[in-house]
Backbone as a printed PyTorch tensor [residue, N CA C, xyz], in Angstrom:
tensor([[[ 40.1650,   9.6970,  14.5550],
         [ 38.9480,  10.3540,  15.0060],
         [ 39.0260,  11.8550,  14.7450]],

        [[ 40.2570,  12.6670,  14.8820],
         [ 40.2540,  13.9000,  14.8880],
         [ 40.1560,  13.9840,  13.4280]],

        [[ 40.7060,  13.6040,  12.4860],
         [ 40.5440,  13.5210,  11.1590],
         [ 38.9150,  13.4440,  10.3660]],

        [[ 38.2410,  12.6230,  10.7590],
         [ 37.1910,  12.4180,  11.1850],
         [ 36.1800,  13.5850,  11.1320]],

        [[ 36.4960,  14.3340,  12.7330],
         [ 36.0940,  15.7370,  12.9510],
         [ 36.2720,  16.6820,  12.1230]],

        [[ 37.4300,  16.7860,  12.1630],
         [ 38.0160,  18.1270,  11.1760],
         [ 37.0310,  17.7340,   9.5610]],

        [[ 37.0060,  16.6840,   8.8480],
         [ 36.4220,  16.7030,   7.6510],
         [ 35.2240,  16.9080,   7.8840]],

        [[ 34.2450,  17.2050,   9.4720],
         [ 32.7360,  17.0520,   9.3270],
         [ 32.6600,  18.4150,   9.7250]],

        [[ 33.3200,  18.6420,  10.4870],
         [ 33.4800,  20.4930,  10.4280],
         [ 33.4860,  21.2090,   9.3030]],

        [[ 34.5630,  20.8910,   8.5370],
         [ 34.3970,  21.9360,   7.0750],
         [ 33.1280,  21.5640,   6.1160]],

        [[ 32.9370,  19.8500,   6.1130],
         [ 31.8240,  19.9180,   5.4580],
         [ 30.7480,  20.8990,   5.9630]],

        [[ 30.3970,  21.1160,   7.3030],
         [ 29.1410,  21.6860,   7.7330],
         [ 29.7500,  23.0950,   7.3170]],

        [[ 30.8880,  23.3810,   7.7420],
         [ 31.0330,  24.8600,   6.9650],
         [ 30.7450,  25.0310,   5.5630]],

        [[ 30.8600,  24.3470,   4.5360],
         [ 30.5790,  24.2700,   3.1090],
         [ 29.3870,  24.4880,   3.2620]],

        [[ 28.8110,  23.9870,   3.6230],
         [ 27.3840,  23.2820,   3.7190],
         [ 26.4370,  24.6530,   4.1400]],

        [[ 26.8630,  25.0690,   5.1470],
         [ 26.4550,  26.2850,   5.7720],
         [ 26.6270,  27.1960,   4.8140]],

        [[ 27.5370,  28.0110,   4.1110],
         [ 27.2240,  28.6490,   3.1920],
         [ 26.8080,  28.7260,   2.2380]],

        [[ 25.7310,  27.3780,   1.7890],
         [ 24.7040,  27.2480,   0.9000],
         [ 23.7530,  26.9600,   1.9910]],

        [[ 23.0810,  26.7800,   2.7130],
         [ 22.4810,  27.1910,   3.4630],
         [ 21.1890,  28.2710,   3.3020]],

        [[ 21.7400,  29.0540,   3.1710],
         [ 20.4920,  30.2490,   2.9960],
         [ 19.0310,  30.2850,   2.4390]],

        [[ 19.3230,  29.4240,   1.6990],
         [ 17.2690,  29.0240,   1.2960],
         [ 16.8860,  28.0000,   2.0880]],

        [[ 17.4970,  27.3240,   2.8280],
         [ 16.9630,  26.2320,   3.6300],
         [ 16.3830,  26.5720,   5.0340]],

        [[ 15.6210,  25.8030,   5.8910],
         [ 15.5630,  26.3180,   7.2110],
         [ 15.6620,  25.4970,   8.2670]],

        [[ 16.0380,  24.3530,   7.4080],
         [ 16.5130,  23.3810,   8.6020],
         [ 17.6170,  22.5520,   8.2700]],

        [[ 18.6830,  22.3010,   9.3030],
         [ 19.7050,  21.0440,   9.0200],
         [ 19.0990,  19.7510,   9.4830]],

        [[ 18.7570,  18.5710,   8.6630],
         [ 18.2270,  17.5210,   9.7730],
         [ 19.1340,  16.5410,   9.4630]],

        [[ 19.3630,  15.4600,  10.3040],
         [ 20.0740,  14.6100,  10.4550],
         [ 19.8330,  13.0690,  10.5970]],

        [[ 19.7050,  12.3810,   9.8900],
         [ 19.6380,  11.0030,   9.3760],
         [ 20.8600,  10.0780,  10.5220]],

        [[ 20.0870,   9.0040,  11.5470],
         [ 20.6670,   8.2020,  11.9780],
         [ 20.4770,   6.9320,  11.4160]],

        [[ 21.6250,   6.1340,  11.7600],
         [ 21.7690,   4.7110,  10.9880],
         [ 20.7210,   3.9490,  11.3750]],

        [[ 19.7920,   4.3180,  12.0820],
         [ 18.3890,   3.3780,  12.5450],
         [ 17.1620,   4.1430,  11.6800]],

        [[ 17.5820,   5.4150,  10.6720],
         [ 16.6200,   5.8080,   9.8390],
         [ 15.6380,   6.9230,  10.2940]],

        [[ 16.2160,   6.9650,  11.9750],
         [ 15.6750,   7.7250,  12.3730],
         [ 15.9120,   9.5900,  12.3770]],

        [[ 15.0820,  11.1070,  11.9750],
         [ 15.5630,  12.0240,  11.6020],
         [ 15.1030,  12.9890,  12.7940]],

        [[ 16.4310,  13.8250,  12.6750],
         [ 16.2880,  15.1020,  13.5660],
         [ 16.2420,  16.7580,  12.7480]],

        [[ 15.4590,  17.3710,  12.8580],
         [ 15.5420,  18.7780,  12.1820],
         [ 16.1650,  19.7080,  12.9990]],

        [[ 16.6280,  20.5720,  13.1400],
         [ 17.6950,  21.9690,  13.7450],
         [ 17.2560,  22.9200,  12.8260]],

        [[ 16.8000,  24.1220,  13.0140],
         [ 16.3070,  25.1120,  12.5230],
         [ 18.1060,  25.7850,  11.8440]],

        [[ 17.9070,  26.2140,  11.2130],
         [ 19.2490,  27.2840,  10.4100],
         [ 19.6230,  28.6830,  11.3350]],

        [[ 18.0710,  28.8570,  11.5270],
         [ 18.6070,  30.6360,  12.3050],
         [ 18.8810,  30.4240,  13.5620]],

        [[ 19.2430,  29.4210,  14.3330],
         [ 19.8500,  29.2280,  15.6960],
         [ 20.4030,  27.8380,  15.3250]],

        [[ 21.5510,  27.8190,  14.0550],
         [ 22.4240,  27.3190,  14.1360],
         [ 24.2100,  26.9470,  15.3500]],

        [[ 24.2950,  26.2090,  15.9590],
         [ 25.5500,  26.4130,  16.2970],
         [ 25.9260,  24.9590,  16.5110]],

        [[ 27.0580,  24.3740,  16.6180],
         [ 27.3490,  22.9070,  16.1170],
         [ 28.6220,  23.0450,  17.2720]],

        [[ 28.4300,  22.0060,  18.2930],
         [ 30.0280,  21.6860,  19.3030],
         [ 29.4100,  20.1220,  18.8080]],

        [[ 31.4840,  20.2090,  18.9220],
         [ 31.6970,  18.8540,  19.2070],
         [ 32.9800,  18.3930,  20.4280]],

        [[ 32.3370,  17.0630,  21.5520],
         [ 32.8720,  17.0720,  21.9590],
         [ 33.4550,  15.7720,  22.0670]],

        [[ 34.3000,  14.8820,  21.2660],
         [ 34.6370,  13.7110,  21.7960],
         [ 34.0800,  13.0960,  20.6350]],

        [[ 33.1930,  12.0000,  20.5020],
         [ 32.3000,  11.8300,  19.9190],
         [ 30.6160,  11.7760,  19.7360]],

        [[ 30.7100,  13.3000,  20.6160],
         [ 29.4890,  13.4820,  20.2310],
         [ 28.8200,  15.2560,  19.9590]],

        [[ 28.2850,  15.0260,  19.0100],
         [ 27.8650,  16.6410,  18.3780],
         [ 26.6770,  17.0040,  19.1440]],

        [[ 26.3340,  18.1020,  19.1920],
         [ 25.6810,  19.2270,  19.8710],
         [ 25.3720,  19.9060,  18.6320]],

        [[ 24.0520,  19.9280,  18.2170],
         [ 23.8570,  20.8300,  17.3230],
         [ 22.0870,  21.5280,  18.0380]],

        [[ 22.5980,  23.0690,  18.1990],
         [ 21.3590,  23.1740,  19.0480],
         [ 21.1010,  23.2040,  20.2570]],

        [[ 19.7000,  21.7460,  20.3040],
         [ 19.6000,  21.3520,  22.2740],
         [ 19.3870,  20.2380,  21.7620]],

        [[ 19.6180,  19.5520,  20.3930],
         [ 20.7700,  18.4500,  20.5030],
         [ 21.3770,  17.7610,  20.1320]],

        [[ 21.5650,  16.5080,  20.5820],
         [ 22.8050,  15.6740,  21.1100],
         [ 22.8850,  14.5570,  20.1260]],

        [[ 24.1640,  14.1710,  19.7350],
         [ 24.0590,  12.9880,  18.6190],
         [ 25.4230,  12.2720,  18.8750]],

        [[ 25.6110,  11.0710,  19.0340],
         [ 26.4820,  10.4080,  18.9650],
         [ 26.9040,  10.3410,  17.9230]],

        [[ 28.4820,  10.7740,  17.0020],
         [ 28.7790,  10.4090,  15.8120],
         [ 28.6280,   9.3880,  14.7870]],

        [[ 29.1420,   8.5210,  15.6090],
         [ 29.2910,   6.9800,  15.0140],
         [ 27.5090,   6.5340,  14.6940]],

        [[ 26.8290,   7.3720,  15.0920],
         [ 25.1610,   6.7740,  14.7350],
         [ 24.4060,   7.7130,  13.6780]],

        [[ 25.6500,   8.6490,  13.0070],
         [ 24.9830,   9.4640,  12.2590],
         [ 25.1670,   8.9360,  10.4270]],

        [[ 24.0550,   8.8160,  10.0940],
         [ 24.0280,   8.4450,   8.6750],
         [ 24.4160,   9.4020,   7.4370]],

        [[ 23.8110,  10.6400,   7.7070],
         [ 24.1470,  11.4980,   6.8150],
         [ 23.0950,  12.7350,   7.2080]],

        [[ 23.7380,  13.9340,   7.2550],
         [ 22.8250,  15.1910,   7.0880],
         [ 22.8500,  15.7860,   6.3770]],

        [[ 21.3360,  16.6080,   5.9060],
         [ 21.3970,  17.6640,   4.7890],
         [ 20.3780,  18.7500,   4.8480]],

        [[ 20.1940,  19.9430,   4.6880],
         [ 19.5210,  20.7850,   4.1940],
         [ 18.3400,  20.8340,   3.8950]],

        [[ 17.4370,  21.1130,   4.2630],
         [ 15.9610,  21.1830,   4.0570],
         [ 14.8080,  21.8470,   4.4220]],

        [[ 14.3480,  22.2590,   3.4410],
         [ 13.0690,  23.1070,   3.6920],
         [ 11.8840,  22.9120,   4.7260]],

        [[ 11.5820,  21.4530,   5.2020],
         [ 10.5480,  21.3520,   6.5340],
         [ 11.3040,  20.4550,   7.7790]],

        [[ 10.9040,  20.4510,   8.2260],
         [ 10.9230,  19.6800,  10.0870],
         [ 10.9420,  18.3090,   9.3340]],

        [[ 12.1380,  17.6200,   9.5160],
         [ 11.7560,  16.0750,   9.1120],
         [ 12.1610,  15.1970,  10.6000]],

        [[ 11.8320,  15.8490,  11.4710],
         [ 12.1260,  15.4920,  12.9920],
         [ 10.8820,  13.8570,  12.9990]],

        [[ 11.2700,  12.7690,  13.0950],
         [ 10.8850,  11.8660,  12.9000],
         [  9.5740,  11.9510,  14.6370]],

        [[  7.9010,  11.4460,  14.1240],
         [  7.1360,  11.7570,  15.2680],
         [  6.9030,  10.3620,  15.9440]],

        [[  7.2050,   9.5990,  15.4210],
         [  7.2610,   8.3840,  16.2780],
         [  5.4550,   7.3950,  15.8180]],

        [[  4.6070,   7.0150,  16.2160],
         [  3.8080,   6.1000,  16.0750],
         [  3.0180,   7.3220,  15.5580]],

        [[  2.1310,   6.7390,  14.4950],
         [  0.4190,   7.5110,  14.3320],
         [ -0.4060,   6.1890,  14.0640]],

        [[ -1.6080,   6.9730,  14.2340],
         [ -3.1350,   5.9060,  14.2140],
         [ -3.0930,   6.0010,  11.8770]],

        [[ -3.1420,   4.8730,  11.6200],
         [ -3.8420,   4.8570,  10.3450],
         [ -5.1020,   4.1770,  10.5010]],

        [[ -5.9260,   4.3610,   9.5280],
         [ -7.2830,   4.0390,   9.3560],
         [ -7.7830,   2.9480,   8.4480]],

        [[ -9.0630,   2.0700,   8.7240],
         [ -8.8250,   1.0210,   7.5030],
         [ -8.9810,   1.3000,   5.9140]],

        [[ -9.0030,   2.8120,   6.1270],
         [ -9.2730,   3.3560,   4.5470],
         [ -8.0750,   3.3670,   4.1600]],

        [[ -6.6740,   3.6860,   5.2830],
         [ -5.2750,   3.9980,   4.5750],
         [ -5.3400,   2.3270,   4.2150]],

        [[ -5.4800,   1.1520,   4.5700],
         [ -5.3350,   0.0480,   4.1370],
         [ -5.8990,  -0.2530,   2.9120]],

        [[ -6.6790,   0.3990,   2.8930],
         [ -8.0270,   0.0750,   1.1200],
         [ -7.5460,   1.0240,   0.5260]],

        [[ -6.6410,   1.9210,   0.4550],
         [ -6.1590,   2.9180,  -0.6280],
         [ -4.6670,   1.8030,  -0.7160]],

        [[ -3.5460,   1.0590,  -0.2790],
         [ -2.6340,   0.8550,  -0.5990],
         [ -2.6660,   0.4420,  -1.8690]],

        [[ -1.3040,   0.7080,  -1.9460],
         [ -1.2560,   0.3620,  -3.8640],
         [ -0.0360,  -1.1310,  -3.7700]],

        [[  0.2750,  -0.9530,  -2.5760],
         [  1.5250,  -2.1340,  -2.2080],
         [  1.2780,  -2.8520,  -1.2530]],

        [[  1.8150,  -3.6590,  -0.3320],
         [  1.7780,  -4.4740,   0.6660],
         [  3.2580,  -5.4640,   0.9070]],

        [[  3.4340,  -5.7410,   1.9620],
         [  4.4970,  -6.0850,   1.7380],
         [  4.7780,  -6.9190,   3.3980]],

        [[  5.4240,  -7.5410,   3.7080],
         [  5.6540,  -8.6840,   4.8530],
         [  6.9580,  -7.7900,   4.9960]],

        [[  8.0420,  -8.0660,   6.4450],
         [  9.0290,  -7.5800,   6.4630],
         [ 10.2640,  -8.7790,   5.5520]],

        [[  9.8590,  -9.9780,   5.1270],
         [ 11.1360, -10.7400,   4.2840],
         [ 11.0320, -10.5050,   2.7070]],

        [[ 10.3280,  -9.2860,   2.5230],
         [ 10.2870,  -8.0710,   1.2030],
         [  8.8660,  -9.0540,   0.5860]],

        [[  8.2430, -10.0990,   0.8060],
         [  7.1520, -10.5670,   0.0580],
         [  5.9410,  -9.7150,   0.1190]],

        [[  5.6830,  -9.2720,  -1.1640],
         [  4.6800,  -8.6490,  -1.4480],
         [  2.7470,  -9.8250,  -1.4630]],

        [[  2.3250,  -9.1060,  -0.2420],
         [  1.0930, -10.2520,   0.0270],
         [ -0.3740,  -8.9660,  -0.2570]],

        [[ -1.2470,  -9.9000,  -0.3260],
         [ -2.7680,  -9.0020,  -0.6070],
         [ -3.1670,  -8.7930,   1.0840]],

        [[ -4.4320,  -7.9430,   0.8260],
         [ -4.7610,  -7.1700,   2.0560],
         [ -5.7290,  -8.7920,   2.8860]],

        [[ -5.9890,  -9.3750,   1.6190],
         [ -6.4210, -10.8700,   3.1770],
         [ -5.7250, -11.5850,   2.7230]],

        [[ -4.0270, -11.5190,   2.8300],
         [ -3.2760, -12.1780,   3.0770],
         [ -2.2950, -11.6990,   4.4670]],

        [[ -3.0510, -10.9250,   5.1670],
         [ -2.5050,  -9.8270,   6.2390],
         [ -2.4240, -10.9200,   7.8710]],

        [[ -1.9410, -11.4190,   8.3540],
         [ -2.0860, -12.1310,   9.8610],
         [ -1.2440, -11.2170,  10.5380]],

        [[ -1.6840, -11.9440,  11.9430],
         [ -0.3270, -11.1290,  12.5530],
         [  1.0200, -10.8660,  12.1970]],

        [[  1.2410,  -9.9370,  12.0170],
         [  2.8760,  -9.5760,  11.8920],
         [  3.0020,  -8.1580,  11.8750]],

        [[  4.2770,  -7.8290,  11.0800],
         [  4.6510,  -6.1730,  10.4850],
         [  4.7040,  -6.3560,   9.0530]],

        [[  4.3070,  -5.0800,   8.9350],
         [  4.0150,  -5.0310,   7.3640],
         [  4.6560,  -3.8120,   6.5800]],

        [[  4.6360,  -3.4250,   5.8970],
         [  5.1730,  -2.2730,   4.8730],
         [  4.0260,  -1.9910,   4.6400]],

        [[  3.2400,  -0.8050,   4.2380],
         [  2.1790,  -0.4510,   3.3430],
         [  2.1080,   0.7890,   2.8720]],

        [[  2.1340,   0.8970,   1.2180],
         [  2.5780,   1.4720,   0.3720],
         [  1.2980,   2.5960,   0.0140]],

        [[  1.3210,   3.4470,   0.3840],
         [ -0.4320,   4.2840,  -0.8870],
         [  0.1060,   5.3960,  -1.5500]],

        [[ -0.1780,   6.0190,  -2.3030],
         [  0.1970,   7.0270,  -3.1260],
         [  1.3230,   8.2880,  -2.4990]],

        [[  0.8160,   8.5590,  -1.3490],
         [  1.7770,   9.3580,  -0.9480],
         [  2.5400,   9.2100,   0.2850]],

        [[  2.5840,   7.7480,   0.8880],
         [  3.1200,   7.7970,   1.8650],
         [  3.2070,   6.2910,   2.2010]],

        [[  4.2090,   5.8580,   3.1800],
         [  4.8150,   4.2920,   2.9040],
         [  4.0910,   4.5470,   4.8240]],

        [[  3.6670,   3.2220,   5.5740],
         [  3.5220,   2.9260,   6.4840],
         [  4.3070,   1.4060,   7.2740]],

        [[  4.6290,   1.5690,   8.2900],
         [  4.6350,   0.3210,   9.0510],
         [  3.7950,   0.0340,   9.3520]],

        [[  3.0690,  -1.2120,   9.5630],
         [  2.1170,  -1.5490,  10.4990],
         [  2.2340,  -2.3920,  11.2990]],

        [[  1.8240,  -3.1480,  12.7690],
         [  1.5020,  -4.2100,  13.0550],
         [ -0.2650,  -4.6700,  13.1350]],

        [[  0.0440,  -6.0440,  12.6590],
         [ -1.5020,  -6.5810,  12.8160],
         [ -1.8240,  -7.6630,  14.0420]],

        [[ -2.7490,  -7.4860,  14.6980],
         [ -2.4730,  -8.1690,  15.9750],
         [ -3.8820,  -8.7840,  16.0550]]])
């Protein structure tokens, strides 16, 4: 574990001194889910297994990978789409990867694909 630490420390030190055009560190958990940390009130504890970056808190073992980046990719949780985002998709998709048409849609979760942006949905 300390081994562990010590290699995620220097990485963030590496890391940190390329840094400077970026304005946020965000952080990728193994559920896909992302956190942003601004650069200019950088500071990083670790205690045990779990990092403090900021106000906050991350369990190690749930971290996927972090990197450098120019906006807030702080993940917002649910939004409303509209039935136009459904009539613009260019994809569709079931969650056992089968790609189905828009009245091939029943209840379930879906993937939905449009030019600039991928959605979950449920249909109920």
């Amino acid at each position: 574990m300390k081994k562990i630490v010590l290699i995620l420390m220097a990485w963030v030190g590496v890391l940190t001194m390329q840094a400077k055009e970026y304005a946020y560190l965000t952080f990728e958990m193994t559920d896909g889910e992302k956190a942003s940390v601004a650069v200019s009130s950088l500071t990083l504890t670790i205690n045990g297994n779990t990092l403090t970056v900021g106000s906050k808190t991350f369990t190690i073992a749930n971290l996927a990978k972090m990197y450098f980046s120019d906006s807030d990719e702080t993940s917002t949780g649910i939004e409303e789409i509209s039935a136009e985002t459904i009539d613009e998709a260019t994809e569709i998709y079931d969650l056992q990867g089968h790609k189905v048409s828009k009245a091939q849609m029943r209840k379930g979760i879906y993937i939905v694909k449009t030019k600039n942006k991928s959605y979950k949905i449920a249909v109920r």
